[in-house]
N, C-alpha and C positions, 0 to 999 in steps of 0.2 A: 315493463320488465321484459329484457330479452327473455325469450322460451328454453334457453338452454339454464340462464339461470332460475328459473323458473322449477326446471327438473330437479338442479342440485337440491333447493327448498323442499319440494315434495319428498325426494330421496329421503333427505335428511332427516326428514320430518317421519319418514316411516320407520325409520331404523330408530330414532327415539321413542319412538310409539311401543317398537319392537321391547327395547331396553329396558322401558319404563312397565309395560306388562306383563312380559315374558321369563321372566326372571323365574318366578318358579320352576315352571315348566322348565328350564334349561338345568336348573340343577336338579330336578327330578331325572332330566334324562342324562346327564353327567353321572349322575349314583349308576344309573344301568350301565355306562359305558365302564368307568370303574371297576365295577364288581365282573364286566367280563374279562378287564383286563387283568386282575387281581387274579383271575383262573387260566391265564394265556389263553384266551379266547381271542378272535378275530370282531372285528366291526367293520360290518358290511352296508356296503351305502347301495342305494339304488335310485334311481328315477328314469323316467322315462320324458321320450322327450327333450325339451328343452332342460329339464330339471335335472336330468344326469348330470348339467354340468355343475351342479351344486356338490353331487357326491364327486364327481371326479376333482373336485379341488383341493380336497386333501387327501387324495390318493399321490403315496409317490412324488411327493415333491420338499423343500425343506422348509422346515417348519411344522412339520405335520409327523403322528405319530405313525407310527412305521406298522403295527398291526391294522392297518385298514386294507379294505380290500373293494374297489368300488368293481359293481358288477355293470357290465360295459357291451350289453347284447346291440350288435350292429342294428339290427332290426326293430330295434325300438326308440333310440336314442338318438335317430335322425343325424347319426354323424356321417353317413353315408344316404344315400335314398331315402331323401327325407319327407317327401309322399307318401311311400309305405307306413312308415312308421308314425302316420297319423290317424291307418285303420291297424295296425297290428296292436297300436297300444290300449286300443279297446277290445281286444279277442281276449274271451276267459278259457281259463283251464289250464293256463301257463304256470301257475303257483309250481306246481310241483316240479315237474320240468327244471324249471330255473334254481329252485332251494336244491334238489339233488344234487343237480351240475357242479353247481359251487358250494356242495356240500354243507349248508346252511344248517347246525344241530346246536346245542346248547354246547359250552356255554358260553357261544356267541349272541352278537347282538345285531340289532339292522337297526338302520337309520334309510326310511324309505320318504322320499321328494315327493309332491306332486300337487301343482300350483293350485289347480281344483278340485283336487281330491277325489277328481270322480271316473277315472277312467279304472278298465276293468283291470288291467297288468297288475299294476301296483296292490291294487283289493284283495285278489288273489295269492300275488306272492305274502303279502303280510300275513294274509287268513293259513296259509300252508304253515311260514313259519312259527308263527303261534302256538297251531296242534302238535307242533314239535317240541314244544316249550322253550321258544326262544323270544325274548325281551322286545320289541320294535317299537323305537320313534317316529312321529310323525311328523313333517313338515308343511304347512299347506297353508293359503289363506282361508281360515275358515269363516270370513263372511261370505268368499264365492263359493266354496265347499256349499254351504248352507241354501245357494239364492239355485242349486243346480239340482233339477229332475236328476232322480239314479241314475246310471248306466247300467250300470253290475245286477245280474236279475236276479240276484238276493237283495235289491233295495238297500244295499250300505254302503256307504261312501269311503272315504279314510277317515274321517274322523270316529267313523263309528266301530271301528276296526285295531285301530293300534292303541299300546299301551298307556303313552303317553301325546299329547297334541302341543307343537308347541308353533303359535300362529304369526305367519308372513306379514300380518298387518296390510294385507294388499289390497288395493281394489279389486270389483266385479268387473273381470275381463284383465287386470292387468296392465293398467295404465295410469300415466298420473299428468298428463299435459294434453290440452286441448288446443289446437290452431285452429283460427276459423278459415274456414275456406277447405277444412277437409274434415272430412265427418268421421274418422276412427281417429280415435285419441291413438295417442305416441306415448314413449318412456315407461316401458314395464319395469318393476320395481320388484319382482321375485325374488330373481336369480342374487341382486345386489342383499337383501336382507333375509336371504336361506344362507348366504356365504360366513354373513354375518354369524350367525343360528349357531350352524354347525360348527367354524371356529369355535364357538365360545363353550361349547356344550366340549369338546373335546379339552377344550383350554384347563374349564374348570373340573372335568375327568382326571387331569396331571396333577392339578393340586389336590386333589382326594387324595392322589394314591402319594404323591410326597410327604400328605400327612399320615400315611400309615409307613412311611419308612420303605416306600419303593420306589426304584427309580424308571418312569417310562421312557420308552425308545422312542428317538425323534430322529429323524433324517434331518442331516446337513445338505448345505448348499453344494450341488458341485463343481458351481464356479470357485468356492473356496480352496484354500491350499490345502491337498489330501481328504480335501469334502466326500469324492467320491469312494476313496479307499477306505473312510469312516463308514461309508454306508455299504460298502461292499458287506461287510458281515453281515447285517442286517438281511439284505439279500440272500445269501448262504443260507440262514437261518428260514427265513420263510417262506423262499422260492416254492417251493411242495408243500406250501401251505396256500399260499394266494394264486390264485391260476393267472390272473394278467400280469405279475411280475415275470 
């Protein structure tokens, strides 16, 4: 079997794993997202890392609900200097800092990323918004959660942390294809079944709220004709709400 299809298999095979288990969890954190939206609350993504780009995927784009707000600190999301932000994402004491910033209160929600659950940023920002009494999902492999020594010198991970856990199905370490002749396996399988995750958790947040008789905001494409002038309101509307808009 070539290794590339090899990958497709394994993928595949997690994201079914994902579907076949996770299902509760996804409508347990659909209820959360829901009820924030049901109050014009904001849902706020986060990760660090490579995992921001889980939350930035439905930030801003069409198809996706237009009250998100993915939090996008340069410093940690390795989209610039991405050295640094493989020691800044384990510095604690950022919770608060970051939940002020972007204003993170009830009756919003977070949806915070983080493959192993174990670095300190993410521990933090969750623990802050919490005390605040706001809602947070989890996204993380929680078999590599589980197989990793703390960080966080409260001894707690993500999983031990947020409201709901709803699990990447991924291997320890992140990978699903072995070559011989090279000793770190290939094909991390995260980013493709957090995308998955969060779509779906958001998906089925839309049909809650259709069945209470509201209608959620969705961003059009704007290559479509008038896409953009469709989303323009939208804009108008939340610019002074969402700070990276």
């Amino acid at each position: 079997m070539e290794k590339y299809v090899e990958f497709h298999k394994n993928a595949s095979e997690v994201v079914d794993k994902v579907f076949q288990t996770q299902g509760g969890q996804i409508e347990q954190a659909a209820k959360i997202i829901s009820e924030t939206l049901a109050k014009d609350g904001l849902i706020h993504t986060f990760g660090v890392g490579h995992s921001h780009l889980i939350g930035e995927e439905v930030f801003w784009r069409s198809g996706t609900l237009v009250p998100v707000h993915a939090i996008l600190e340069p410093s940690l999301t390795g989209h610039t200097e991405i050295l640094k932000s493989a020691y800044t994402e384990k510095l604690e004491g950022t919770g608060p800092i970051i939940c002020d910033y972007h204003r993170i209160n009830p009756p919003d929600s977070l949806i915070v990323i983080s493959n192993s659950g174990n670095n300190a940023v993410p521990i933090d920002v969750v623990d802050e918004a919490r005390q605040r009494g706001v809602k947070v999902i989890g996204i993380c492999s929680v078999t590599y959660c589980k197989s990793l020594k703390p960080r966080h010198s409260s001894g707690k991970k993500l999983i031990d942390v947020v409201d709901i856990v709803i699990d990447n199905c991924g291997n320890i370490g992140d990978t699903s294809v072995k070559i011989d002749g090279i000793e770190q396996p290939l094909g991390p399988t995260s980013t493709i079944t957090g995308i998955y995750i969060i779509h779906s958790v958001l998906i089925q947040a839309s049909v809650i709220l259709v069945n209470k008789g509201m209608h959620p905001k969705v961003y059009w494409s704007g290559s479509l004709p008038d896409g953009m002038q469709a989303n323009q309101k939208y804009v108008d509307e939340y610019r002074e709400r969402i700070r990276n808009l």
